[in-house]
N, C-alpha and C positions, 0 to 999 in steps of 0.2 A: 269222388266223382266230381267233373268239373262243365260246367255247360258255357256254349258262346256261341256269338249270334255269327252266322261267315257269310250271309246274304241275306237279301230280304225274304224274311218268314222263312229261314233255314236254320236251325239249330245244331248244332253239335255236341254230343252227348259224348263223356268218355271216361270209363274207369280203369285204370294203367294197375295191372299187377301182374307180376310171376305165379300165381298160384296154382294155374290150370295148363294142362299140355295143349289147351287147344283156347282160338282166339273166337270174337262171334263180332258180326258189322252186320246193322240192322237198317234202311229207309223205310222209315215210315211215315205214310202220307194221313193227313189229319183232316178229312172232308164231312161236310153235311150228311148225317145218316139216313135221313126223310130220301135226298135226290137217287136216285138211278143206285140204288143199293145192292141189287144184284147184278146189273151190268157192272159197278165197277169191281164187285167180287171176281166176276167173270176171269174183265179185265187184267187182276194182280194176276190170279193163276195162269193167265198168258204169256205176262212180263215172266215170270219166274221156269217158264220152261223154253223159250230159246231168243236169242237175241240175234240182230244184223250179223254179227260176226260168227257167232254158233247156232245158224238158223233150223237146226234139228233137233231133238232131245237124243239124239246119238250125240251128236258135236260136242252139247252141250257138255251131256256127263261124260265126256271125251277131256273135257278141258277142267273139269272137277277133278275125275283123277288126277290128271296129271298135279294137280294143289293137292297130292297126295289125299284124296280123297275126302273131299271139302262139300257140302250139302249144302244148299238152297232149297228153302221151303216160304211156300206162301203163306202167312195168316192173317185172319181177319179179327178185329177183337169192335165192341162199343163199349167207346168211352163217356159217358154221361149222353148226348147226342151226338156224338160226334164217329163216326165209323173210322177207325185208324186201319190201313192197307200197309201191312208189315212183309219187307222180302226181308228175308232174315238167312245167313250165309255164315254156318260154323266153318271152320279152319283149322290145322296145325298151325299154332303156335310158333314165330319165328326162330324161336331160342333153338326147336327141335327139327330143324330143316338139315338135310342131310348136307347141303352145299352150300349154305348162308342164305336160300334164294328170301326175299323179302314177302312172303308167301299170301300175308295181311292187308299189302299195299294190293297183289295181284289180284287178292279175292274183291277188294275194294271197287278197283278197274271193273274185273269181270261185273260184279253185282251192279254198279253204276253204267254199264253197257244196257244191260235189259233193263232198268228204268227210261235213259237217255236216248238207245238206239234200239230199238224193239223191231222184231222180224215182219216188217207189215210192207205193203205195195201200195200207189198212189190212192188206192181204190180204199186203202184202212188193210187190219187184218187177217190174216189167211182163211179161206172159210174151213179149209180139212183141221186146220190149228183149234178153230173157235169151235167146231162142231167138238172133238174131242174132247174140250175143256167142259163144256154145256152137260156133258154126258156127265161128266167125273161129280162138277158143282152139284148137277140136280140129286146125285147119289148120296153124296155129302149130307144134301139136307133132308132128303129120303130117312135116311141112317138116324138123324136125329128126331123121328117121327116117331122111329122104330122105340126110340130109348124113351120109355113111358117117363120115365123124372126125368129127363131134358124135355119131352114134348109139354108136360103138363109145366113145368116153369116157365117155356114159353108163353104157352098159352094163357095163363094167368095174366103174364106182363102185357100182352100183346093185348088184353082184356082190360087190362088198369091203366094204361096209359094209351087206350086207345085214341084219346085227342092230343097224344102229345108226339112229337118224332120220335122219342124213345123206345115209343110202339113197336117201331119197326123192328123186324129181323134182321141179325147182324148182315148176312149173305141175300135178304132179298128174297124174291119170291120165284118160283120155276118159270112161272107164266112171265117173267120182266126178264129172266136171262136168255129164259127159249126164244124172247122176241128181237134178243139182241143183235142187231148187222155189223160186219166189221168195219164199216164209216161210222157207224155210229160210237163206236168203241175208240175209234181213232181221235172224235173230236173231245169223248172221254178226255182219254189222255194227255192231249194236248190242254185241256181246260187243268185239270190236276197238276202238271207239269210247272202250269205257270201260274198256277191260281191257288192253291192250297200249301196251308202248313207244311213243313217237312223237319222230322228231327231223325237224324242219324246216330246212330249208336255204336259204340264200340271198346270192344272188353278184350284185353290181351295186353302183353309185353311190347307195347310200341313205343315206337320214337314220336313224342308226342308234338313234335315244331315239325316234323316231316310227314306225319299223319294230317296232320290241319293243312299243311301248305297242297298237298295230295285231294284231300276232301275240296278246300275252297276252289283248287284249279279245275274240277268236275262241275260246279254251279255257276262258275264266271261267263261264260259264251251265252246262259239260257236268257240274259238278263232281265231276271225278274223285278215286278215295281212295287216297293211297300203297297202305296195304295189300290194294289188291286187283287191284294193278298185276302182269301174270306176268312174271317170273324170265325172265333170256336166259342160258342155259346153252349150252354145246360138251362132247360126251365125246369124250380125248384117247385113244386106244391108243396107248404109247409105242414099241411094238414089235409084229412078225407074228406069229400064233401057228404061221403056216404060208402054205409060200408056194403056189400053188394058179394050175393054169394052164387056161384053160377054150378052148371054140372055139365056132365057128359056120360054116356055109357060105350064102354071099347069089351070087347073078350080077352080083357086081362087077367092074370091069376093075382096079380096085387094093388088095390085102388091108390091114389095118389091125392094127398090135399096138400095144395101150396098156397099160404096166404101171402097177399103182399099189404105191407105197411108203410104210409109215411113216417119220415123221422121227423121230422119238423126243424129238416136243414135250408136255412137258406141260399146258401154255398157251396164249395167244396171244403173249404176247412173249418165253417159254421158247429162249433163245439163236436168237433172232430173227436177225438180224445176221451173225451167222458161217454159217447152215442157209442163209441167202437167197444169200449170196457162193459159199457151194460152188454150190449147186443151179447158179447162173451160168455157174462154171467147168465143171460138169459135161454142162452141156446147154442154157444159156439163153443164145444169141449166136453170132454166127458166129465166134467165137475159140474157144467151147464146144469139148469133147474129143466130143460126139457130132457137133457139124455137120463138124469138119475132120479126126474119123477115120472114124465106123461112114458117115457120109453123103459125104463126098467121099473119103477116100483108098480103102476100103473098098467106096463107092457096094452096099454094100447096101438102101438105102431112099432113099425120092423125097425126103421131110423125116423131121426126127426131132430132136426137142427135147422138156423138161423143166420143169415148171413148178409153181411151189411152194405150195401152199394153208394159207395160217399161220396159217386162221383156222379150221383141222381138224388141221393135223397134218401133211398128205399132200402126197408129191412124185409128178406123175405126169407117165409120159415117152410120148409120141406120135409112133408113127411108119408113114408110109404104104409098105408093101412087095409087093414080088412074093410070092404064096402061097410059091415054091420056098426063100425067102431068110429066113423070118418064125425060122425056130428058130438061124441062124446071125445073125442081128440081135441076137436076145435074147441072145445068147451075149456077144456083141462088147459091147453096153450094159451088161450087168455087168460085164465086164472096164475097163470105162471106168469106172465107177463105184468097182472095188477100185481104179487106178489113180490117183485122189483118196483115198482110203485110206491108200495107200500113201504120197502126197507129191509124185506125178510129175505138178508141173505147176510151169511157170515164175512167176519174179516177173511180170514182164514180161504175164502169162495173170493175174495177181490183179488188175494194175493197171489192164488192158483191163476185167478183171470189174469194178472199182470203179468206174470213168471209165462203164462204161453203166448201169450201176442209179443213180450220182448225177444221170447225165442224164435217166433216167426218171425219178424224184421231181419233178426238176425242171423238165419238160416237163409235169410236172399244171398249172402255172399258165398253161399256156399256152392254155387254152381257159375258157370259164367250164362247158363241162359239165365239165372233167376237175378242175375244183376241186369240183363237186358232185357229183360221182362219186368222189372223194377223201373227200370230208365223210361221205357214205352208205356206204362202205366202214368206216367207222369208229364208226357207229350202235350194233353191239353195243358197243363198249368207252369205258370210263369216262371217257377224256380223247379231246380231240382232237387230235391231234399234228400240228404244222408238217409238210408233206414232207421241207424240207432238216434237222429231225431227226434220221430214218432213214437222209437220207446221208450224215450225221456218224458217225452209229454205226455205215452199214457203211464208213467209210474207215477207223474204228478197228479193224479186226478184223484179227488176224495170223494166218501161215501154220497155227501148230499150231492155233487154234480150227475154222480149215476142215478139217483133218486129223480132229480131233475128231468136227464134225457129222458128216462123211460116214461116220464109226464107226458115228454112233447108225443110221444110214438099214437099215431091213431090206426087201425085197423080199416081199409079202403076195400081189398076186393078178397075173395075167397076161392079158391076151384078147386072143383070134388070131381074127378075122375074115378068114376063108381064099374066094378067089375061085375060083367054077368057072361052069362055061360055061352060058350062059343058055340054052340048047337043051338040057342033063343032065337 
């Protein structure tokens, strides 16, 4: 993987290999998650369904086919505070083009057309364009309403870090997209355009002097000014100020408790390494002390695992239970937790834990989205790090540093999603 700067606050991200039949070119724009969050969610799913030149979603996937049938898809992901707006464009693979056509450089054009030239009129964006997209978005986040463990993770976070931007929802709120006007969208964009981070990505068999020379000649006409490029900031709590347990009742058939915990990270790479390997031992795998005590010896919950967010701070543990069982889970999950504390887990339980986290670094290359979803994971931060990196530094980690992390770990907010009968 090799990263370079090609304009101000522009990155170019690239891993050159033959492995896969198909290539992937990602833009992604790196803005404040607090501002206008579901306008600019809006927004990307705009960009990504038709541009100046293919101003229909006929044209568009008219001009897809013809790239032998090449996909653009919008996502939206948050990165510690920071909401990254990913158009993301798989492709065939140069090597396997019937005619030599340069299919990689074409998809590149295309995808950089709907960032650069987008189907809008003096007035800003089409209203029948934006009304359609509004419909799609608000269903979107309907759909994660519907999903009691996506709602209830939410809702916890949204509870925990209610004074902080992280709060936010990645896509924003119904009531901030429904109010969105296509001027207002327009001035979006143009603030985004020339004001925010951008790192592009790209995975495939290219010619890597004619790929940059391609990518750079796309950025040189917008000219952007270092100084008026925004700042990618994360605020760290390295500890609870209190730990706070909240409820809800839904007519669900399975109640849901999600805790959120500080790690006691300053940073993002703030004893990275040793916080990832507990968190593991504690909750992440089926060797984990929550899957093979609070879930199978115990069987107080249907699942119940732990997962670490190092690009905030936060460890938060997920687990689906019976209403009757949700205060003697919580019970058992910290004693699991002082238990790593303490020291009571085996060699044997570190080296399971190391043997899976270096398998999963290592399973990033095994797809070309999971190398560019590796790359965009790494958009806030200054370098791009190799995966097998991270699994050299967590095999270096020894018993007392996991001892350690699991010291700093404090216990902040709790949500009990409590089921009662749909006839109550």
């Amino acid at each position: 993987m090799k990263s370079k700067i090609i304009a101000p606050g522009v990155k170019l991200c690239t891993h050159k290999t033959e492995q896969f039949k198909t290539s992937v070119v990602s833009f992604n724009i790196i803005t404040n998650l607090g501002e206008n969050a579901g306008k600019k969610a809006l927004l990307l799913n705009l960009l990504a369904r038709t541009s100046k030149t293919y101003p229909t979603v006929t044209a568009m996937n008219r001009r897809l086919a013809e790239l032998y049938g090449a996909i653009i898809s919008p996502s939206v992901r948050k990165i510690g505070e920071s909401q990254v707006l990913s158009l993301v464009l798989i492709c065939l693979d140069d090597r396997f083009s019937l005619y030599g056509e340069k299919v990689l450089e074409e998809s590149i054009r295309l995808l950089s057309g709907c960032l650069f030239m987008p189907d809008i009129t003096p007035d800003g964006f089409r209203e029948e364009n934006i009304r359609r997209e509004k419909r799609l978005l608000s269903e979107k986040i309907d759909s994660e309403k519907d999903d009691k463990r996506i709602y209830a993770l939410n809702t916890m976070l949204e509870e925990m870090c209610r004074d902080e931007v992280y709060g936010t929802h990645r896509l924003g709120t119904k009531e901030e997209i429904e109010s969105a006007t296509g001027k207002e969208l327009l001035s979006i964009w143009k603030d985004l355009l020339f004001n925010s981070p951008i790192q592009i990505n790209i995975t495939g068999s290219f010619d890597e002097n004619a790929i940059e020379e391609t990518v750079t000649g796309l950025f040189a006409p917008l000219e952007r000014k270092k100084e008026n490029i925004s700042p990618v900031y994360t605020e760290f709590l390295t500890e609870a100020y209190e730990s706070r347990i909240f409820r809800q009742k839904q007519p669900v058939k399975q109640g849901k408790l999600v805790i959120g915990m500080r790690a006691g990270m300053t940073y993002k790479d703030d004893n990275f390494p040793a916080i990832k390997l507990m968190n593991a031992i504690f909750g992440s795998g089926t060797f984990s002390k929550l899957f093979m005590n609070v879930r199978e010896k115990m069987s107080l919950c249907y699942y119940c695992a732990a997962r670490l967010d190092s690009n905030k701070g936060i460890i938060t543990v997920e687990s689906g239970v019976e209403t009757e069982n949700a205060e003697k889970a919580l019970e058992a999950i910290r004693n699991e937790l002082d238990e790593v504390r303490r020291g009571n887990f085996t060699d044997e339980t570190v080296e399971n834990a190391k043997k899976s986290l270096s398998d999963l670094y290592n399973s990033v290359y095994d797809s070309v989205m999971g190398i560019n979803d590796w790359m965009t994971s790494l958009c806030t931060s200054n370098e791009l790090t190799e995966p097998s990196v991270y699994g050299d530094m967590i095999n270096a980690v020894c018993r007392e540093e996991i001892i350690i992390a699991a010291s700093m770990v404090t216990e902040d907010t709790v949500f009990i999603l409590e089921s009662e009968k749909e006839d109550a």
